[in-house]
C-alpha positions in Angstrom: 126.8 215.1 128.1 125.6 218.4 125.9 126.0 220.2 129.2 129.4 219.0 129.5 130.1 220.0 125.3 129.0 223.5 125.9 132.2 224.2 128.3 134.4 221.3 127.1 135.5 220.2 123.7 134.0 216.8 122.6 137.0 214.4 123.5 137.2 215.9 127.4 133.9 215.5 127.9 133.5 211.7 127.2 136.7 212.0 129.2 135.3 213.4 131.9 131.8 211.8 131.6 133.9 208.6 132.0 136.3 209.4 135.0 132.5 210.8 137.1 130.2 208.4 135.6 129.7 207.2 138.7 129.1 210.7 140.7 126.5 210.8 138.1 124.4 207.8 138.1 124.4 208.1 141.8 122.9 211.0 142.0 120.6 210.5 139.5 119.4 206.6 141.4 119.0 209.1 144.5 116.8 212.1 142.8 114.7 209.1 141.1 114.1 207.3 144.2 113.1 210.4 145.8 110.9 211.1 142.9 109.4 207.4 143.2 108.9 207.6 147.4 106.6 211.0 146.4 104.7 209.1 143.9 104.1 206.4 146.4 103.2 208.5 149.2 100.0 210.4 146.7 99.2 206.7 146.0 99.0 205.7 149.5 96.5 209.0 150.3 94.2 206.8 148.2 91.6 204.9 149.9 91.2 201.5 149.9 88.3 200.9 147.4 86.3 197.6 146.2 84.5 199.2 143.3 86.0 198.8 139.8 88.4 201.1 138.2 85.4 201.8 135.6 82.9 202.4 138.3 85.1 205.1 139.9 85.0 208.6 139.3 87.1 210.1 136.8 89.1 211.9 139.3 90.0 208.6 141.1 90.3 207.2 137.8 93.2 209.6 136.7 95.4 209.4 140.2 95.6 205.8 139.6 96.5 206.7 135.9 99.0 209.5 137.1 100.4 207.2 139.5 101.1 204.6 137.1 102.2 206.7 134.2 104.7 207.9 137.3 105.7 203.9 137.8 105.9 203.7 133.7 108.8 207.1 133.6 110.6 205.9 136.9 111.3 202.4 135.3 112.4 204.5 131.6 114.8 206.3 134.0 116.2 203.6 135.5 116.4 201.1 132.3 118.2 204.6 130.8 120.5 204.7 133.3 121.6 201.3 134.0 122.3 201.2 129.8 124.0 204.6 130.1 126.4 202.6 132.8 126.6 199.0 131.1 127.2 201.1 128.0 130.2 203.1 129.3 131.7 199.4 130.8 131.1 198.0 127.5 133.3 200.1 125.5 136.2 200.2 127.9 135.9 196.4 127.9 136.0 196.6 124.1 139.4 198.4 124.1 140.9 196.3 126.4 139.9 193.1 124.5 141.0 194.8 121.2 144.4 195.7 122.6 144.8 192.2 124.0 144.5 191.2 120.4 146.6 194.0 118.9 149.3 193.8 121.2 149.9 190.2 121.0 153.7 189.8 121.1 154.0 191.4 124.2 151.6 188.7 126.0 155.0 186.9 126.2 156.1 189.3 128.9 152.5 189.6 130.4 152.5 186.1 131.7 156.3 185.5 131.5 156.0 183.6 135.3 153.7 181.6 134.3 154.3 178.0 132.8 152.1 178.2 129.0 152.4 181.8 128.8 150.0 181.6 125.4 147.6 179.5 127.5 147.8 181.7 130.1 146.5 184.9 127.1 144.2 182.1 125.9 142.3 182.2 129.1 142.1 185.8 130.1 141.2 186.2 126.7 138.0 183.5 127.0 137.2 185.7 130.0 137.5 188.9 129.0 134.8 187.8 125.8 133.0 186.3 128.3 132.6 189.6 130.5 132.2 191.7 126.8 129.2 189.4 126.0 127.2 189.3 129.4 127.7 193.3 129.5 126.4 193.7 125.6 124.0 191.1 127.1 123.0 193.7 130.0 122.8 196.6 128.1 120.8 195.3 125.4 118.2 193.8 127.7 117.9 197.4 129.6 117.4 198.8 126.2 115.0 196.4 124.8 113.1 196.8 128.3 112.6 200.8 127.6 111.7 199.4 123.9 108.5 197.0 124.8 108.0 199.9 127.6 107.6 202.5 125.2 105.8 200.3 122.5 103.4 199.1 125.2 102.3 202.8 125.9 102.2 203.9 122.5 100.2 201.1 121.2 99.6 198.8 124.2 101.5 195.8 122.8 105.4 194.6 122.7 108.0 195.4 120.2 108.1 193.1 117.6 111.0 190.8 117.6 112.7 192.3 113.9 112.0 195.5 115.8 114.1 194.2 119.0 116.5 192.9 116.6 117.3 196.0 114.8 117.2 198.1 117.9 119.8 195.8 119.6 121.8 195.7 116.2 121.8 199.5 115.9 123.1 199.7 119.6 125.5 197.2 119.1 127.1 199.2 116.0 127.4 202.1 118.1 128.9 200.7 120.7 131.2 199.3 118.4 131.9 202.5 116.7 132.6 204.1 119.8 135.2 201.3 120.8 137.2 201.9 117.5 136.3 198.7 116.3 135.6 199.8 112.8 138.9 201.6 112.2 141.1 198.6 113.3 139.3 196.7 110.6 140.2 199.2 108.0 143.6 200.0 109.1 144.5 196.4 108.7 
């Protein structure tokens, strides 16, 4: 995204980070999985051994720590990625729902073929916040994933559940910042 600021004004690049998302994650899936097939094929090079880890010597010992500090950055990558992606769907699912709500006198004309027209808008609208809340639901778990991730190498044990909570809460406001959540509510 800073690349993409350098060359482009703020506004076209989440434009454009938007429209090639996809190109993007993509590539970056294929470049990690090559990156995790390399670290697999070192760890295969290994011989089988039935001694201890703390028996073996310490340049044994730090393969098998270099191949799993490899493991521990190819999961951050992916967890970052799939939020990047869930993220992205999140906000555009946002807008929708907020303009379902916004625009409600047109829903008439929306769902003018069917029978309850306002049942009709009832319903997508159940399943639109039904899609919004399993996507918050995805990103957050990617996120709190990296979390206990990056807590359990920094001091091998888990986040702490207020420190989940205000991670997911601080996401959460930014995503809805981004939607343009907060300025409907003040406008009104």
């Amino acid at each position: 995204m800073r690349v993409l600021q350098k060359k482009f004004s703020k506004v076209q690049s989440i434009i454009l980070y938007i429209v090639f998302a996809w190109i993007i994650v993509y590539f970056e899936e294929v470049v990690i999985g090559y990156q995790l097939y390399q670290l697999h094929l070192v760890f295969l090079s290994i011989a089988k051994l039935s001694t201890p880890f703390v028996n073996l010597a310490a340049g044994e010992q730090n393969r098998f720590k270099d191949y799993y500090e490899g493991i521990c950055r190819h999961h951050r990558k992916r967890l970052a990625i799939i939020a990047k992606e869930s993220s992205i769907q999140l906000v555009l699912q946002n807008a929708i729902l907020i303009y379902d709500f916004s625009h409600r006198p047109v829903t008439e004309l929306y769902y003018q073929y069917y029978r309850f027209p306002t049942a009709q808008w009832i319903f997508v609208i159940i399943i639109r916040t039904i899609s919004v809340s399993v996507s918050a639901y995805c990103t957050s778990l990617a996120l709190v994933e990296d979390l206990n991730m990056k807590c359990y190498t920094e001091s091998k044990k888990s986040a702490s559940p207020f420190h989940v909570f205000v991670n997911v809460i601080k996401v959460l406001a930014n995503i809805a910042l981004s939607t343009g959540l907060t300025t409907s509510f003040i406008m009104r």
